[in-house]
ZANU-760303 format. One line per 8 residues: number of its first residue (from 1); their letters; for each residue x, y, z of C-alpha. Coordinates in nm, 4 decimals. Each point is the difference from the previous one (the first is absolute). Last residue first. Layout:
NUM = A = X,Y,Z; ...
END
This chain:
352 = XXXXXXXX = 0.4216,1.4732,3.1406; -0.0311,-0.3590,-0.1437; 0.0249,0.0671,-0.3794; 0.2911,-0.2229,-0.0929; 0.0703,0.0502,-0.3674; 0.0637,-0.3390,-0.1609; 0.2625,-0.0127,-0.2868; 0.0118,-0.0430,-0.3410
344 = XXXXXXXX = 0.2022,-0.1156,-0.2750; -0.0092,-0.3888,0.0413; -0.2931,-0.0761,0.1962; -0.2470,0.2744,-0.1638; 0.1153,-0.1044,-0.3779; -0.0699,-0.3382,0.0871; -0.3521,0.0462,0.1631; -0.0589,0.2288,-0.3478
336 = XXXXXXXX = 0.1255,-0.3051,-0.1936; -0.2153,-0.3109,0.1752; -0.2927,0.2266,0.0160; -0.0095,0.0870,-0.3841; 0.0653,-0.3647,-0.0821; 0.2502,0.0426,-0.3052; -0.1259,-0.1504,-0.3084; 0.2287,-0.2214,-0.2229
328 = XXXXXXXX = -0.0764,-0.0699,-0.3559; 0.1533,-0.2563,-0.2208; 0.0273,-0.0309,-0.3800; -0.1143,-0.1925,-0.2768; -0.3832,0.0252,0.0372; -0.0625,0.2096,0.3197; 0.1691,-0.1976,0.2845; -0.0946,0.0592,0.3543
320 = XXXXXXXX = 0.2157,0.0212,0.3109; -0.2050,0.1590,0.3241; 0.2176,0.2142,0.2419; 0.2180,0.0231,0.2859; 0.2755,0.2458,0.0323; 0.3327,-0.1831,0.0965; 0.2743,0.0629,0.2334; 0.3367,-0.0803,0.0885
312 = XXXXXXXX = 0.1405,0.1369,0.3560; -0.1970,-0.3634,0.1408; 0.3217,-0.1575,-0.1933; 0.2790,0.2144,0.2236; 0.1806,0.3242,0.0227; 0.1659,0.2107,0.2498; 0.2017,0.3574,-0.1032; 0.3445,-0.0364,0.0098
304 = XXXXXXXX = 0.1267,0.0550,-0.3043; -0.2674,0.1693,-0.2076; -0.0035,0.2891,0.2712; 0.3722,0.0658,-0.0022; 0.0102,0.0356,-0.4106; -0.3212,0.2018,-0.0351; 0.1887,0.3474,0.0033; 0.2593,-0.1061,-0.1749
296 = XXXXXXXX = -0.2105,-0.1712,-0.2315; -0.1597,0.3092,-0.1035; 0.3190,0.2182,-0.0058; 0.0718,-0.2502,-0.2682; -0.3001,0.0162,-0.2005; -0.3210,-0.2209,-0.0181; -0.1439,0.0323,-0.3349; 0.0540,-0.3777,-0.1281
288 = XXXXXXXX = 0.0373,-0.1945,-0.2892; 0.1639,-0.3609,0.0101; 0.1395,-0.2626,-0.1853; 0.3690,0.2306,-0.0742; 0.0407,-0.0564,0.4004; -0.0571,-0.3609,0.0488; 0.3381,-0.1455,0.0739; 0.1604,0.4072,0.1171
280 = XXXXXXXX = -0.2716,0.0022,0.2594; 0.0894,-0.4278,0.1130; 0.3542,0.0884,0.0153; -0.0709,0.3138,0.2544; -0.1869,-0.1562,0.2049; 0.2428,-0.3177,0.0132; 0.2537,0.1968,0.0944; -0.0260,-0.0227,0.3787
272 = XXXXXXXX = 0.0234,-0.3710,-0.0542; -0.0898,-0.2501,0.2328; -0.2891,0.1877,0.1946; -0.1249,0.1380,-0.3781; -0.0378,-0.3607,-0.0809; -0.2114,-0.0551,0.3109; -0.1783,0.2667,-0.0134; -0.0591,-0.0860,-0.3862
264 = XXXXXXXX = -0.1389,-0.3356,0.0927; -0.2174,0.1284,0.2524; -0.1476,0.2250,-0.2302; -0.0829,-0.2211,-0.2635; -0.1782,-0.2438,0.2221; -0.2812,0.2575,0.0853; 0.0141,0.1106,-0.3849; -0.0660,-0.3343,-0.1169
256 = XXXXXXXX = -0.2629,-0.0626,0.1738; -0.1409,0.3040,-0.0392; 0.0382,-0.0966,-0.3794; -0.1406,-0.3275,0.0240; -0.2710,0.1786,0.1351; -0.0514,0.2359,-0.2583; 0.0227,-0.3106,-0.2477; -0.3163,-0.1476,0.1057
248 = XXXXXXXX = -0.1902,0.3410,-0.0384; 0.1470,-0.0559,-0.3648; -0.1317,-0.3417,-0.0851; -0.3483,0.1353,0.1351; -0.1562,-0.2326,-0.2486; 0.2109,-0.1920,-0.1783; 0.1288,0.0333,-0.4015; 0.2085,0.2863,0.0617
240 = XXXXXXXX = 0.2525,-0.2954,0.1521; 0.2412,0.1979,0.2426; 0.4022,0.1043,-0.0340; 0.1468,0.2927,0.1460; 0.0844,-0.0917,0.3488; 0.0644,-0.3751,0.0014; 0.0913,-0.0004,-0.3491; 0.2997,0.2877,0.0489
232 = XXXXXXXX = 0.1293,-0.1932,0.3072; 0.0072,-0.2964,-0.2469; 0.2008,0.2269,-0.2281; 0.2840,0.0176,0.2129; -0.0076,-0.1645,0.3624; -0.3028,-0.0707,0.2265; 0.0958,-0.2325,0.2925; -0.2616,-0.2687,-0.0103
224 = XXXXXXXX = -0.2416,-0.1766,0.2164; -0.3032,-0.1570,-0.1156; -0.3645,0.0770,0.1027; -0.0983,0.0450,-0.3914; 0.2494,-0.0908,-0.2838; 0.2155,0.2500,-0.1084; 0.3274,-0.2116,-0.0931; -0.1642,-0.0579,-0.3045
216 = XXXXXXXX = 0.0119,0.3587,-0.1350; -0.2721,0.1819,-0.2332; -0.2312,-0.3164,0.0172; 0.0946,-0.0841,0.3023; -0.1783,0.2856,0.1759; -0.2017,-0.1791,0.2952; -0.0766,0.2304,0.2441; 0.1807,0.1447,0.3562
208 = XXXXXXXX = 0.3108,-0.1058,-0.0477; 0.2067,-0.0484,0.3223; 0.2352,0.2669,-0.0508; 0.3724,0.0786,0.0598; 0.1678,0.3106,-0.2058; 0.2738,-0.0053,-0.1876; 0.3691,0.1495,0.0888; -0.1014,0.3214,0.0527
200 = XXXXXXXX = 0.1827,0.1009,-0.3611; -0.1554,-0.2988,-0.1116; -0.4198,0.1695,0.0814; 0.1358,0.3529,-0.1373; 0.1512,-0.1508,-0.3183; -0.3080,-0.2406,-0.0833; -0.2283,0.2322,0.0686; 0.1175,0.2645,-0.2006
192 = XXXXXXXX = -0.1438,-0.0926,-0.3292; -0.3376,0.1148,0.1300; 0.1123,0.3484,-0.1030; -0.0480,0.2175,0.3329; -0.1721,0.3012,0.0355; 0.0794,0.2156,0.3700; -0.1745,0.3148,0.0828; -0.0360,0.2558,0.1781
184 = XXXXXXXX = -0.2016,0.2310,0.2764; -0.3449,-0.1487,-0.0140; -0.2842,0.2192,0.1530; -0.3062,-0.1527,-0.0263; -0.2838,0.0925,-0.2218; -0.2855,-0.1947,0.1410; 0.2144,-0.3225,-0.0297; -0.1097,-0.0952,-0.3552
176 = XXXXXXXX = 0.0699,0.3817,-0.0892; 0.3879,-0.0584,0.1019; 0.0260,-0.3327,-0.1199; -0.1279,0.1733,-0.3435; 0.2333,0.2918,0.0248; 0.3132,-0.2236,0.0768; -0.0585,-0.1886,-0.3220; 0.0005,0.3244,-0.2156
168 = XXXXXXXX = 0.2805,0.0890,0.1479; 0.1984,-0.2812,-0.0343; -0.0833,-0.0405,-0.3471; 0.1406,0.3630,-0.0551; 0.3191,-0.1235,0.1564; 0.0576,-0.2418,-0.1939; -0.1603,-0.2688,-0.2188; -0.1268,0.2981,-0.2379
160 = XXXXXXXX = -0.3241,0.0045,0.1703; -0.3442,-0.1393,-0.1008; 0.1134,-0.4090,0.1185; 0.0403,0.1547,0.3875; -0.3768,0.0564,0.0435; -0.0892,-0.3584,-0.0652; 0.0811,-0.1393,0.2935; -0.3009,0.1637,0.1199
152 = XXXXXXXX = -0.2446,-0.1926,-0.1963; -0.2304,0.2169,-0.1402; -0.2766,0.2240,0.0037; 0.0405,0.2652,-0.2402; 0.1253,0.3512,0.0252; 0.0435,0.1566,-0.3442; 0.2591,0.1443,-0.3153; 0.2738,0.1440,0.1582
144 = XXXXXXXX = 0.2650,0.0730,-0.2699; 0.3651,-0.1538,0.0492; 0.0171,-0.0493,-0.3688; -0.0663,-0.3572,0.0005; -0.3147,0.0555,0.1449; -0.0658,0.0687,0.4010; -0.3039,-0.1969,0.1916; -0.0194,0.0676,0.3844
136 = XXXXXXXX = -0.1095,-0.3140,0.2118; -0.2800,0.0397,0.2401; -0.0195,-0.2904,0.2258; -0.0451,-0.3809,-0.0314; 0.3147,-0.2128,0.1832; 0.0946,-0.2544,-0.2394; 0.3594,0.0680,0.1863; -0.0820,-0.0776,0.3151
128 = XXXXXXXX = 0.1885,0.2605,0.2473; 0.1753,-0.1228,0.2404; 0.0813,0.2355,0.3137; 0.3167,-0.0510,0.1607; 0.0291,0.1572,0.3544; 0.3517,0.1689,0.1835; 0.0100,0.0231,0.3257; 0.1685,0.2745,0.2647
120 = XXXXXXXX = -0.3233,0.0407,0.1221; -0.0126,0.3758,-0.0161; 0.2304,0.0054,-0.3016; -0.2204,-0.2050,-0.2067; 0.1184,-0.1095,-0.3361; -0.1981,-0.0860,-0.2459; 0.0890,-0.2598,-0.3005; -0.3098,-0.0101,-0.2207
112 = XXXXXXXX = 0.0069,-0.2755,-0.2438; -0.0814,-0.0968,-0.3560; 0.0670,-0.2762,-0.2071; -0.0626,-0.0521,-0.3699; 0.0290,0.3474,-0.0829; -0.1005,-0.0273,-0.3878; 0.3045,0.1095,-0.2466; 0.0582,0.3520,-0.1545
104 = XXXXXXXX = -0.1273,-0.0833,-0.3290; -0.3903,0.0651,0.0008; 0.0235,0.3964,-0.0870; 0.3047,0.1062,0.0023; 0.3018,-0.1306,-0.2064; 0.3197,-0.1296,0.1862; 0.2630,0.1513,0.2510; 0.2156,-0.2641,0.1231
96 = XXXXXXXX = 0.0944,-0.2460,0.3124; 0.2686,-0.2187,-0.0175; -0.0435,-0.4016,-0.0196; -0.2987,-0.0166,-0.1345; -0.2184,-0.2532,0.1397; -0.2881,0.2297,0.0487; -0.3235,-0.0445,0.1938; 0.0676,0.3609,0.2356
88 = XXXXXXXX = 0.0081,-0.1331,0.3548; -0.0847,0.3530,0.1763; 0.0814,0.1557,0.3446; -0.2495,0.3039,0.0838; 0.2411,0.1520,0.3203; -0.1792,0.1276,0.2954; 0.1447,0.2669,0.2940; -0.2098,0.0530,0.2929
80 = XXXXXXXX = 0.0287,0.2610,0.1991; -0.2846,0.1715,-0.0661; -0.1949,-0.2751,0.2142; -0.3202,0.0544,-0.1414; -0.2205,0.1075,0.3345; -0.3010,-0.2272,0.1070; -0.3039,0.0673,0.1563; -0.2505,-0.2544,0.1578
72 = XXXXXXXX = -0.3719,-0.0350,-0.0444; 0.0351,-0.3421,-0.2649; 0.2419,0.2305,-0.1979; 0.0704,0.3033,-0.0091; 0.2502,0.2750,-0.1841; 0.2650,0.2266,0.0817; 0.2212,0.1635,-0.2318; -0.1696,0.3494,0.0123
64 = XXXXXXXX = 0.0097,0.0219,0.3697; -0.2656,0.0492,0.2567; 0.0847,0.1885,0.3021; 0.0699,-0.1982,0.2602; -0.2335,-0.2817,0.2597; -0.1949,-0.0833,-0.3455; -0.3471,-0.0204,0.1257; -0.1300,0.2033,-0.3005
56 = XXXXXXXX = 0.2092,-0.1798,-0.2328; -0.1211,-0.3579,0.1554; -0.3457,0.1097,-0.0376; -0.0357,0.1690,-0.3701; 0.1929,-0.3658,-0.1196; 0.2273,0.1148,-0.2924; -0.0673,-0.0615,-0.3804; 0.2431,-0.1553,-0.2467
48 = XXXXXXXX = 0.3459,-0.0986,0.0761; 0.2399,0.2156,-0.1960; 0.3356,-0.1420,0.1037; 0.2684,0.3004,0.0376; 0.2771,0.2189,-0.1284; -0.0703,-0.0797,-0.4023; 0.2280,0.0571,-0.2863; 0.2722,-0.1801,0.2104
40 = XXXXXXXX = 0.3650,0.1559,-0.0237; 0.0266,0.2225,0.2498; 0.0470,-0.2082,0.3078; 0.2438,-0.2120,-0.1804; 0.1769,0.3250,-0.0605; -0.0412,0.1472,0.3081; 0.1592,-0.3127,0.2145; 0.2475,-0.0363,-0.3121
32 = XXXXXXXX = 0.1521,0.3393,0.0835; 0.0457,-0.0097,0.3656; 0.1413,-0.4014,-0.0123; 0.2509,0.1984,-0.2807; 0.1072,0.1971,0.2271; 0.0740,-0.2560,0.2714; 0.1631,-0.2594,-0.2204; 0.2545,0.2536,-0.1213
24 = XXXXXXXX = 0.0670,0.1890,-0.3494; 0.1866,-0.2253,-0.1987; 0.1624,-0.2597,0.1600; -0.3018,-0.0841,0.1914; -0.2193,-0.0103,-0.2841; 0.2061,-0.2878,-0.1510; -0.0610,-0.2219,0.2991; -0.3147,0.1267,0.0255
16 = XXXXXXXX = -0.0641,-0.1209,-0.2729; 0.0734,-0.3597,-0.0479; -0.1547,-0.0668,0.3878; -0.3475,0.1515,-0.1105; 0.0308,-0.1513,-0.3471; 0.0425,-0.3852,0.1115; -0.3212,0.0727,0.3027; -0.1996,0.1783,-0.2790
8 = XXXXXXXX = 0.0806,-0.3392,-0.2157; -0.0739,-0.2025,0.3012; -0.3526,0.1439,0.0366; -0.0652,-0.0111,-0.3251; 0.1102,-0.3760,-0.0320; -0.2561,-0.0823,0.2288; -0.2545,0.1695,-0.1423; 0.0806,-0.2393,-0.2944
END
């Protein structure tokens, strides 16, 4: 799925700017989505906990409020950094639609954070498992707040409407599992996509990674098959509730996936320059999203050319446990504050 976030940002950026351009110019409205993306996160950086008295009063400059440390170095959140929350809402619907709040808006069954680094020039895919425990907000069918609980994460999305207010909500509790970072927009994604966006590439190669016959016979583990229609859907989507871990197993069938994903649409997009803009207008009405078009503009050079490859994909470790019916998955604290640190931060050198 993260996969297909990146591509759909990709689809959009090229869509458009195209339009933009006609309308107002690419360089003005690069100006204006650069402030608004920067504008539009309720929070402006990670809060990290307490700061090492030593390294702060060693710090070779004057201390800065963004700066935190870590094992006796400092780091510096890269401000620069733009991140996208892109969600795999469990819906087969074929357009997207308000519904009744309070349970209805659909679970995020997949969720990634697509971050783009402009000092790199990289862009990083964080997965995000979705039996993930953290505070989950509780709203009635009225829209009324009712009370935190712990919960799976993928949870969040279900109080909304099933649009934009979902969103929101689901952004705020990736945001507060990541020590409040700052995500800039968003991208949900009916799970009846996948077919569309993996044909519209042409399918996607895999050697498959677990044995999932029982959804699709094709599927069987360590063969080799190019992914087309609804067994695309099955390789992604589908897992057996009834093992273990069954999801932590699907997360990397899903980086798989994504890895092999891209290449397949740089290669489509190589053979046809409209194939961006055939695979937005395929998937468009299964989709809700706040990123605008000066937005895109803005983004549209960067998600073109910056590099990208399997070790960009990463996972937070944890422990998988299963109380009664469901599953629970806790984050190691180490393994996400160490991720946080390598993906949005960067080392202050203090010689001198």
């Amino acid at each position: 799925m993260r996969g297909k976030g990146k591509v759909f940002l990709i689809v959009w950026a090229v869509f458009m700017t195209f339009i933009a351009g006609g309308l107002v110019g690419f360089e003005i409205m690069r100006v204006m989505g650069k402030a608004n993306l920067g504008s539009k996160s309720a929070t402006s950086a990670p809060m990290m906990g307490q700061q090492d008295s030593y390294a702060v009063s060693n710090a070779s400059t004057e201390w800065q409020d963004d700066w935190i440390t870590y094992n006796g170095d400092v780091y510096d959140y890269n401000e620069d950094i733009i991140t996208f929350l892109i969600m795999g809402i469990d819906k087969d619907d074929e357009v997207v639609s308000k519904v009744s709040e309070g349970g209805e808006g659909g679970q995020a069954d997949a969720l990634f954070l697509l971050v783009l680094n402009p000092h790199t020039q990289k862009i990083s895919i964080i997965g995000i498992n979705r039996n993930t425990m953290t505070d989950v907000d509780v709203y009635d069918e009225y829209g009324r707040y009712q009370t935190t609980v712990e919960a799976q994460v993928c949870l969040q999305h279900g109080f909304g409407d099933g649009m934009e207010e979902s969103c929101e909500y689901q952004v705020k509790a990736v945001s507060s599992l990541f020590y409040q970072l700052p995500i800039h927009g968003y991208a949900a994604i009916n799970m009846s996509a996948i077919p569309t966006i993996n044909d519209q590439v042409g399918g996607v190669d895999v050697v498959v990674l677990e044995d999932l016959t029982k959804f699709d016979k094709t599927l069987k583990k360590g063969a080799e098959v190019h992914l087309e229609g609804k067994t695309a859907y099955h390789y992604i989507k589908s897992r057996d509730i009834h093992i273990s871990g069954s999801n932590s197993s699907r997360l990397e069938r899903q980086k798989q996936y994504i890895n092999a994903f891209i290449n397949a649409a740089r290669n489509k997009c190589s053979e046809n320059n409209n194939a961006a803009v055939e695979l937005f207008t395929a998937i468009g009405s299964k989709m809700v999203t706040n990123i605008s078009a000066d937005e895109i503009s803005y983004l549209a050079p960067y998600l073109v050319s910056y590099t990208f490859d399997v070790d960009d994909i990463i996972s937070i470790d944890g422990e998988t446990s299963r109380d009664g019916k469901y599953e629970e998955f806790r984050v190691d604290d180490d393994s996400l504050y160490e991720t946080i640190i390598d993906v949005f931060y960067e080392k202050i050198d203090q010689a001198g």
